[in-house]
N, C-alpha and C positions, 0 to 999 in steps of 0.2 A: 330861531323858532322855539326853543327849549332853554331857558336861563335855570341854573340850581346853583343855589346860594347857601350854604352851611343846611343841607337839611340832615336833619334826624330824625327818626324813628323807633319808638318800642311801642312793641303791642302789648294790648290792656293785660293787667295781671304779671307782667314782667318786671324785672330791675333791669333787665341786662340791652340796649338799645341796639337793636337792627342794622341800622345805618347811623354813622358816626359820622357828621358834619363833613359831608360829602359835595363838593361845587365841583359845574360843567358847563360850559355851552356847546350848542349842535347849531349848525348853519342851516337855514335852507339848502332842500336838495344833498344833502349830504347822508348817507348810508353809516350811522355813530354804535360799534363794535363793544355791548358791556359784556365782558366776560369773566369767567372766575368758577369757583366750584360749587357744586349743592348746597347750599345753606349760606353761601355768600351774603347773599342780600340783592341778588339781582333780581329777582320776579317781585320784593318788597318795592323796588324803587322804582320798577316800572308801574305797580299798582299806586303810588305815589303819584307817579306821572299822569297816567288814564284818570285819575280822579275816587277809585276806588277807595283807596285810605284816607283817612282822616286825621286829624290830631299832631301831625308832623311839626315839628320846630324848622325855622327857616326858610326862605321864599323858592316858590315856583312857581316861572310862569311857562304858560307853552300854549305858543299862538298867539302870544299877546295878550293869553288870560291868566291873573292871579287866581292858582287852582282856590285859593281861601274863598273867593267870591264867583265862582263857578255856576253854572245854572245848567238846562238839560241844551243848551245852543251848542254849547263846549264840543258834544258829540256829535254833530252833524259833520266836525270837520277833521275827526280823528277817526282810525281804521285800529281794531284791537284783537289780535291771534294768538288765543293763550296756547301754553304747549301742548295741555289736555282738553282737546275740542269741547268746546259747550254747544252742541246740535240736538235738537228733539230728535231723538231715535224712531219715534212711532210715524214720522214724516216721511215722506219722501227727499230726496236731494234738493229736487226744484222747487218743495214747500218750502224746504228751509229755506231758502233763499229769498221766497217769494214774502216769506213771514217776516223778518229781520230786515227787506228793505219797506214793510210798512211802518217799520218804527222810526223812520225819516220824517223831516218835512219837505226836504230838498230830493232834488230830483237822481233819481237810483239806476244803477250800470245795468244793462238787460241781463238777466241771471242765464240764458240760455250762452251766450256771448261766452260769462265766465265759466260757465261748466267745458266748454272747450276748449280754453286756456290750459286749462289741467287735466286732461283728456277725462273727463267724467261725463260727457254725455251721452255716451250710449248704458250711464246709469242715474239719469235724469227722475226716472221716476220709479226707482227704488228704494225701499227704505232704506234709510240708515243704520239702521240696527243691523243689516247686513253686510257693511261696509267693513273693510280689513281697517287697520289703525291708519297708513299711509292713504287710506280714501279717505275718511274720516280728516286727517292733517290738511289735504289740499282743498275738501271742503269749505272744513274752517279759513284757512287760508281766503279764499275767494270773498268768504263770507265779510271780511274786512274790508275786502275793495267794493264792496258794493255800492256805499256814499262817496266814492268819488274823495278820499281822505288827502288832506293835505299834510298830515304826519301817519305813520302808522306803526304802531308797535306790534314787533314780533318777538315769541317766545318760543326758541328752537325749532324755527321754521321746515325742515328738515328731517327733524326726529322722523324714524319708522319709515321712510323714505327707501328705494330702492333709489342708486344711480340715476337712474334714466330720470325719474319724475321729479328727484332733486335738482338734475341739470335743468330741468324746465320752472321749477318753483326759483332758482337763483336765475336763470334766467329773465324772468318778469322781476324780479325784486329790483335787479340793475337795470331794468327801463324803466320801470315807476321813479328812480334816480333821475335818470337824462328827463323825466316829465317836470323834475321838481319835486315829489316826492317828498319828504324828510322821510329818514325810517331808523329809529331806535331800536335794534337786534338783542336780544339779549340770547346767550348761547355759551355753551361751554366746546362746541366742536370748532377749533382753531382754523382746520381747512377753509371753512366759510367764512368766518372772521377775515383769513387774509386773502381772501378773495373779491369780495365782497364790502370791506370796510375800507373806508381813509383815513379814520384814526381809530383808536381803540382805548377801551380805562380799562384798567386791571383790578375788580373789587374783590379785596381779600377780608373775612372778618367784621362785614362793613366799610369797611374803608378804600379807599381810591388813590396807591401808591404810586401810581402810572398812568397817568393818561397824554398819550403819541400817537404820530402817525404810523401806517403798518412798515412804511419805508423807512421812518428814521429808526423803530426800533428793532427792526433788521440790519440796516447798517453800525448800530452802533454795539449790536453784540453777536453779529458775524463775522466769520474770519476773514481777512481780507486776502481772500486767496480762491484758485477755479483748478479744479479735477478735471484733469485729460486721461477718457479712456480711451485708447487705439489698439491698432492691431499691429504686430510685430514678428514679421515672421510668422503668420496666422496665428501664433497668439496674443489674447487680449492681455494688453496690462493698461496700469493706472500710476498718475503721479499727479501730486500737488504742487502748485505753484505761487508765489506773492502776487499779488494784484502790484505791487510796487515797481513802477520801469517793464512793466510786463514785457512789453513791445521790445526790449533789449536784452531778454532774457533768451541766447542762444539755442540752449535746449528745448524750451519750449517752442522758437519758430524753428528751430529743425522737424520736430515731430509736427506742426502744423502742417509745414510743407511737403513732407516726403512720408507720412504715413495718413494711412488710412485711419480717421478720425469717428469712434463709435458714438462717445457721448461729450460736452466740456459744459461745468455749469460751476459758477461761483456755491461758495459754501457760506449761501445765507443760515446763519441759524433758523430751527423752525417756532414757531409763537409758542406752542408750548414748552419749549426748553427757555426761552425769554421768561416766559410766567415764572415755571421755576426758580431761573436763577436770579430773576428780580424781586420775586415775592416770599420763594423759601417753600411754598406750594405746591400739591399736585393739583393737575387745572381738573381730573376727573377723578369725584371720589365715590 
């Protein structure tokens, strides 16, 4: 769904380029994790992708279309949530919505439908300008699915979010997935990354040092070893184990069997200490 071939990027007035001859592909249906820190390059190479920028070296397509020779069709079949909502404030909730699926030619999702999604209808016809940031987020959010998008780019889907309404905004992200979906994430919060993605790039400075699955780059710089806490004599203790010959490991199935077992969980490393230790980087700056 998305091919990228050696692209770069500077914007007018600079010497120093953006994105430095950066290649990826995304599959259909696949949820593709760009992560990295503020000034990465990652909101440059999604506006790249959406068709926003101009003037890039190197090929992209997405959809099947060479963004070089793009026209306004392009947008009927892509969904776009930047991180800082773009909503007319003086509208109502259900204007916006109602306003932004006129600018289709194809056939648009019922806006009342998606305001429920995100529990917003019982502020349907509110304005906007009154909305906290996390209304305003799942707004916009909606506001993407309304053409029925068969890729969609999101940009810290999440941000300003309470728990609850995050679980419900990842929630629909991973069924737009099972629909077919493509969806291009771009985000610097790892939690969602490794929940959410199947593989992940890592852009540091421009540049694209890593790109894996969330499982292989877990396996390959987590310990191979699982933390048993139990209790002991009503006290809790803890001890490390090798993953290797586990099952023959005496003390370990002594304590499996004959105590009381609080928590046991392999020591995956977490994405962001991977970022770190692959890229030399803090993932949040």
């Amino acid at each position: 769904m998305i091919q990228v071939k050696d692209l770069s990027y500077t914007y007018p007035g600079s010497d120093h380029p953006v994105l430095k001859n950066i290649s990826f592909d995304i599959q259909q249906g696949e949820i593709f994790g760009f992560l990295g820190p503020s000034g990465a390059g990652k909101s440059t190479t999604q506006k790249v992708l959406n068709g926003l920028l101009k003037g890039y070296q190197g090929s992209v397509i997405v959809n099947g279309t060479d963004l070089k020779k793009m026209d306004r069709s392009f947008y009927e079949k892509i969904g776009v949530a930047f991180e800082f909502p773009n909503l007319y404030m003086k509208l109502t909730a259900l204007e916006n919505l109602k306003l932004f699926a006129s600018f289709f030619n194809s056939a648009t999702r019922d806006p009342l439908e998606l305001l429920e999604m995100v529990n917003l209808s019982a502020d349907q016809n509110t304005r906007v300008s009154s909305f906290s940031k996390g209304m305003k987020m799942r707004l916009n959010f909606i506001r993407a699915l309304l053409n029925h998008p068969e890729i969609l780019f999101l940009d810290e889907p999440t941000a300003g979010l309470d728990p609850g309404n995050a679980r419900i905004m990842k929630d629909i992200i991973l069924d737009l997935k099972q629909q077919g979906v493509t969806i291009f994430l771009t985000t610097h919060h790892m939690d969602d990354a490794g929940e959410l993605c199947k593989r992940l790039a890592f852009m540091v400075n421009g540049s694209l040092p890593v790109i894996d699955s969330t499982t292989a780059l877990k396996l390959k710089h987590g310990k191979k070893s699982v933390k048993v806490e139990y209790l002991q004599n009503e006290e809790p203790l803890a001890k490390e184990f090798s993953l290797n010959e586990l099952s023959e490991n005496q003390q370990f199935m002594e304590i499996i069997r004959t105590l009381k077992i609080l928590t046991i969980h392999t020591q995956e490393a977490s994405l962001e200490n991977i970022f770190i230790e692959v890229t030399g980087h803090q993932l949040k700056q």
